[in-house]
N, C-alpha and C positions, 0 to 999 in steps of 0.2 A: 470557243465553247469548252474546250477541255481546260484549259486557264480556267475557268469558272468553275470546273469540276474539283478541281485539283485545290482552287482557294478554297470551296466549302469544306473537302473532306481534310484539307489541314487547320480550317476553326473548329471543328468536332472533335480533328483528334487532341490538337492543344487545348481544349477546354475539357473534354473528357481526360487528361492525363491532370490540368487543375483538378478536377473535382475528386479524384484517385488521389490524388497527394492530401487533397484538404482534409477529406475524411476519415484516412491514416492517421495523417500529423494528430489531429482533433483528438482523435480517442487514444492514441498513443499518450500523446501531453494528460488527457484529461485523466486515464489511467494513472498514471503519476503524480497527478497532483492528489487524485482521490487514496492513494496509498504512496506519501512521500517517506514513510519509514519502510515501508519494502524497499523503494526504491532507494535506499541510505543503504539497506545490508546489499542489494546489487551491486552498489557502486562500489561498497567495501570489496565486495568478492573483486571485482575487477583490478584493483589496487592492489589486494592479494596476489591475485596470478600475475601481476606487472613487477611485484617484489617491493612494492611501496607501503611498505606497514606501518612505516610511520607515519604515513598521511592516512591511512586508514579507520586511524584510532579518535582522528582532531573533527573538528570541522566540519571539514574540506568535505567528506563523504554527503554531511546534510546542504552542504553549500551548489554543488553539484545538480544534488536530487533536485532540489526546488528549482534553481535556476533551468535546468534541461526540460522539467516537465513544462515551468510558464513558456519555453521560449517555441518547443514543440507547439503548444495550443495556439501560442500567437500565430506563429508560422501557419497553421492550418487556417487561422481567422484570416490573413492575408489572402491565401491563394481562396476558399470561399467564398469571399464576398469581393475579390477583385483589388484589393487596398495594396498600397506601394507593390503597383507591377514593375516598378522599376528594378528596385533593389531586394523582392521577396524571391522571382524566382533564383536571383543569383545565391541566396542564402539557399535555397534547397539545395541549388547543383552543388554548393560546396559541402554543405551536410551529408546529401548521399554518398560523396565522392570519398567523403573518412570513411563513414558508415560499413559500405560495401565493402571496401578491403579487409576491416576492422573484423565483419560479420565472416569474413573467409577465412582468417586467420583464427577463428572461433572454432569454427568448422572443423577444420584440418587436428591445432591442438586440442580443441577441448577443452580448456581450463577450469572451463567451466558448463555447467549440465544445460544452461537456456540464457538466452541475452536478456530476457527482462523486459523487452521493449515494450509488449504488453502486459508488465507484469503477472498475474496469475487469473485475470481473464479470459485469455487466449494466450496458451502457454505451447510456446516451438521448438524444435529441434534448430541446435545449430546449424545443420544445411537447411530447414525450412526457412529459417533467418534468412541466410545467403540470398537463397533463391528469390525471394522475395524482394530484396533491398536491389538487387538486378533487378527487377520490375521495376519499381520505384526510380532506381536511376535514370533505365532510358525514358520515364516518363519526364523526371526533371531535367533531364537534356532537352527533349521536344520542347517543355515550358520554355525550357530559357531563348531555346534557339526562333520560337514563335509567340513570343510574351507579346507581343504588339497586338495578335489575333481575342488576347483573354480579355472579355468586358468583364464589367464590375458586376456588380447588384444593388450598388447605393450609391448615389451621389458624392461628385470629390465635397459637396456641401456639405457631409454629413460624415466621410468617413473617419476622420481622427478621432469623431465621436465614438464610432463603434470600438475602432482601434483602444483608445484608450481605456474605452469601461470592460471592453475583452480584458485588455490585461488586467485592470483592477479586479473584475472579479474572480480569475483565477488563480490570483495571488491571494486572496480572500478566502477558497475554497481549499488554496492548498496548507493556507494556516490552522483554517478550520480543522481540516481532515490530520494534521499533524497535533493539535492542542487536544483533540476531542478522540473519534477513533472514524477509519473508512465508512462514509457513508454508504458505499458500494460495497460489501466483502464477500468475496469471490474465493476465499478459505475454506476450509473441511469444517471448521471449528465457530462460522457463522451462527450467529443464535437463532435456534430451532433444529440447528444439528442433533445429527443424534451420533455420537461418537461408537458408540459399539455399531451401530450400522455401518458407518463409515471405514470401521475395522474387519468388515466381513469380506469374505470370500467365494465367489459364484461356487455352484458346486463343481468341481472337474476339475476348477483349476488349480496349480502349483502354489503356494503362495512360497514369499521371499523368507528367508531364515536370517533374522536378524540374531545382534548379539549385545548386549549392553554391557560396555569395559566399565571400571570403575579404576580410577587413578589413585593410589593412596604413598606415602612417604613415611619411611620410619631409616632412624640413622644418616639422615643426606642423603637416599636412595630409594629411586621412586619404583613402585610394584601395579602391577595389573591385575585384577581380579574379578572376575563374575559372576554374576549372580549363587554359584553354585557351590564358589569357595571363596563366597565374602570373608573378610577376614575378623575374628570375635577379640582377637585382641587389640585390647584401647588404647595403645603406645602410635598404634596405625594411624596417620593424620589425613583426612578427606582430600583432595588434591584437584580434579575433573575426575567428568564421567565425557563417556562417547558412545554411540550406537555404530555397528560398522556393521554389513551383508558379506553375510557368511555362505549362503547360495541364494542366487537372484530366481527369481520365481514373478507372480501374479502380482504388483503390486497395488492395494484396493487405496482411496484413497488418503486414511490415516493408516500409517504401516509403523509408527514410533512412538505409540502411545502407554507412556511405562512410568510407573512411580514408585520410587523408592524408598519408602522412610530411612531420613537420616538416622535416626535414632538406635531403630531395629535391624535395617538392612533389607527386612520382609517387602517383597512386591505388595503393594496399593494398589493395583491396579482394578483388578476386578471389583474389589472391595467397594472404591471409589464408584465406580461406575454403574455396580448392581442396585447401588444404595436408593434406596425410598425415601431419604431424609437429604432434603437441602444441604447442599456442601459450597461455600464460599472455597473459591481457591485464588489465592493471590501469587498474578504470576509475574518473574523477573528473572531472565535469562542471567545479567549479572546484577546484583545488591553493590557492587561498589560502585556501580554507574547509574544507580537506579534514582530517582527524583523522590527525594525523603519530603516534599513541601505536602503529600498528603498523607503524612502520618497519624496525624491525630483522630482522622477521618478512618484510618482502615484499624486504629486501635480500637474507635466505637464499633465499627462494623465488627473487631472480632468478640468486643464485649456482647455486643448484639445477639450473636450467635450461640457464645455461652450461654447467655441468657433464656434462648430459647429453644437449645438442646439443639443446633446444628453444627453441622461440623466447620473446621476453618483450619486451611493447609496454605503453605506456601511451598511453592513448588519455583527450584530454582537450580541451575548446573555452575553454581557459585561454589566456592569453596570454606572450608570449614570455619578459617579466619575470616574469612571473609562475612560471615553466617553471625558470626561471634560478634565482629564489629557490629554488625546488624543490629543484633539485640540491642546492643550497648548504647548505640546511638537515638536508636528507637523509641527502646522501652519493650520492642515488642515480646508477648509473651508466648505467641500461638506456636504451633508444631512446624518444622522445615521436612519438606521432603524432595528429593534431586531427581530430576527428567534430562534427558536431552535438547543441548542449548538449544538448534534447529527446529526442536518442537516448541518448546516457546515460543520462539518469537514469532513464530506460524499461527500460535494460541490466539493473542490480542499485540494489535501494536501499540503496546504502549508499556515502557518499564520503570513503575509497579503497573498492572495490568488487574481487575477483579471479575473472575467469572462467577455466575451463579449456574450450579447444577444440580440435579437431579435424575436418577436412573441413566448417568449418559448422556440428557440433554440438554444443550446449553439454551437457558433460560433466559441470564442477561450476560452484559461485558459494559466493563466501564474503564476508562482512561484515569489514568491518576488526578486528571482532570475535575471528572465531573461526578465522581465518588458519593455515593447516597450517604446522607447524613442522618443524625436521629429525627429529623423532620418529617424523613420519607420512610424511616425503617421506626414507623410509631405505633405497630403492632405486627405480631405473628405473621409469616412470609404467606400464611393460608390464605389471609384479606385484605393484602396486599397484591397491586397489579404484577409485580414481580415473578406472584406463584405459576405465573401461566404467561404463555408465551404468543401474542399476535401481531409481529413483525409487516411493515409495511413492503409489498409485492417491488422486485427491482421496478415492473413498470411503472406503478404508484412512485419510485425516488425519480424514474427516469424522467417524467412528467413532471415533478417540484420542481428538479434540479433544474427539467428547461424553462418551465414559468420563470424561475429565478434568475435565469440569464437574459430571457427573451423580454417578460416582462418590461423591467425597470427599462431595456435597451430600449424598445416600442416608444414607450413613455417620454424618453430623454429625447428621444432623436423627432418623438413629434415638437416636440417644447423646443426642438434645434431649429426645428423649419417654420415654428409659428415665430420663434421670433428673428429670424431672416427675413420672414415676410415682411414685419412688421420694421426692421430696420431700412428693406428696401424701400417699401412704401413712403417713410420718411425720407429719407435721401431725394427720393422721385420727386415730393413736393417741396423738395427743398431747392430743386433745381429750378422746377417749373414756377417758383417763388423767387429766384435770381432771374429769369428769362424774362420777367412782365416787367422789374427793374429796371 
């Protein structure tokens, strides 16, 4: 009797530590696939604090991203639905087994402010990392050490199906979401934001005291300057800018939202954000890396705007050669103005990037990608959908994005077993037609 006690409460606990891992793995990978350009500056940062900047700059950073988030979601698809219990728990024990030191080593230096692992959905502290990835271990030790106890949930007739259209479609979802922009985004700066909100401060509290450097070069000899003794002579050559905390205080959830015209040196910032009148802002953390294939597309867009008395900025923490090649290569004619790199790419993933705004809030965002042409900008922003803002509800994505998986899966995997049927049934009479023989 106690044998039989002891068998039940170790099938509960090995398949409750499965289904703890699966639903991790799942929305960890699926996080990641849904934002694989956060997950690229992630992995950059990590490369950084390793002292690898030369791989940090190639590749290797988006090769990583993609590959870790499909191989996370597969992972969670195994241990879920039961598929190669052979060889999935021994991938977990070995994943958690880097992971957990990895995450402690995290902890201890710091190198960095959060591991990423759900990127900016569920955002932790490196000890809440830690401590978590010890859960997770001793769960994938129980798996591996009781994987014989974990039943499936489909048929060994059916699973390479699931398996493989798993992988297909989150290799699907993570090209999409890298070509186009997050269909999930979990930033300050999601359209329907409201940026000045997001810049406020409860009353009582401290807020943080930033400081915005500007880098500039004259003679081989580079200078720092701030806002308060920008420098007025034009010998001074633009170099980087950087925001650094000067006393930490309350931070709300946009704390670096600053613009500078190139030109003048004058903060934009209020300006921008007070404004009644539509403002196109094209963003690019750097212009030498930036994807020139929709140039001609964000030339109309700025003719567009001239045209009907809106504004059109680019905002970028590129440098002043680099601004210059810009033009050159471009064509382009509109106004540059400089932010902190960190906020861009926080803004839209995608560089060039175009936001639409108004008083503060972000109305649309477009990928270099999918860039509106004069087809869609064929009158005044007033009478077009543009002018206003009705974003579909996370649970409305959450509910397509599972039709989209579950669906076609349904589908396929019925059309698997109708025609199993139908090949056994054949076979059967094939037999029972050799036996009367």
């Amino acid at each position: 009797m106690e044998n039989k006690y002891l068998h039940k409460a170790i099938v509960v606990w090995s398949n409750f530590c499965r289904f703890l891992l699966a639903v991790v793995f799942l929305f960890s990978g699926f996080i990641k696939a849904n934002d694989p350009l956060g997950t690229v500056y992630k992995v950059q940062d990590y490369l950084e604090a390793w002292g690898l900047l030369t791989l940090s700059g190639g590749y290797v950073p988006y090769l990583v991203a993609i590959l870790f988030g499909i191989f996370e979601f597969t992972l969670g698809i195994y241990f879920f639905f039961g598929i190669r219990r052979r060889v999935a728990p021994l991938l977990m024990l070995l994943v958690m087994s880097f992971l957990t030191p990895l995450t402690l080593w995290l902890a201890i230096a710091n190198p960095i402010s959060d591991c990423g692992c759900f990127g900016d959905a569920v955002v932790l502290t490196n000890w809440e990392t830690f401590f978590k990835n010890i859960v997770l271990l001793i769960a994938a030790i129980s798996v591996f050490k009781w994987r014989r106890y974990i039943f499936n949930l489909v048929t060994t007739k059916v699973d390479w199906l699931v398996s493989l259209y798993s992988i297909l479609f989150i290799i699907f979802f993570t090209l999409f979401c890298l070509r186009y922009l997050p269909v999930f985004d979990f930033r300050p700066y999601h359209v329907g934001a409201d940026i000045v909100k997001g810049m406020s401060i409860p009353e009582g509290e401290k807020p943080t005291v930033y400081e915005t450097v500007f880098i500039y070069s004259k003679d081989g000899k580079e200078k720092e300057f701030t806002i308060d003794n920008f420098p007025t002579d034009s010998t001074w050559t633009f170099v980087d800018s950087k925001t650094r905390v000067k006393e930490k205080g309350y931070e709300p959830p946009i704390h670096d939202f600053s613009i500078t015209s190139l030109e003048t040196g004058e903060d934009m910032t209020d300006e921008i954000l007070q404004s009644d009148q539509y403002t196109f802002l094209l963003v690019s953390p750097w212009l030498k890396q930036a994807d020139d294939s929709g140039m001609d597309l964000i030339n109309e867009v700025y003719d567009y705007s001239v045209e009907h008395g809106y504004r059109f900025l680019c905002l970028t923490a590129s440098s002043e050669q680099d601004i210059m090649e810009w033009q050159e290569n471009t064509g382009a004619e509109y106004p540059f103005a400089l932010m902190d790199e960190i906020t861009l790419k926080t803004m839209i993933r995608s560089n060039p990037g175009l936001m639409l705004l108004k008083k503060g809030v972000v109305l649309r965002k477009w990928s270099v990608s999918n860039l509106p042409d004069e087809y869609q900008l064929n009158a005044p922003l007033e009478r077009l959908p543009f002018s206003t803002w009705s974003p579909k509800t996370n649970i409305h994505k959450i509910v397509e994005v599972t039709c989209w998986f579950l669906g076609p899966l349904l589908l396929f995997t019925i059309a698997d077993l109708i025609w199993l049927r139908i090949k056994n049934r054949k076979e059967k009479k094939k037999k029972e037609k050799e036996k009367t023989l």
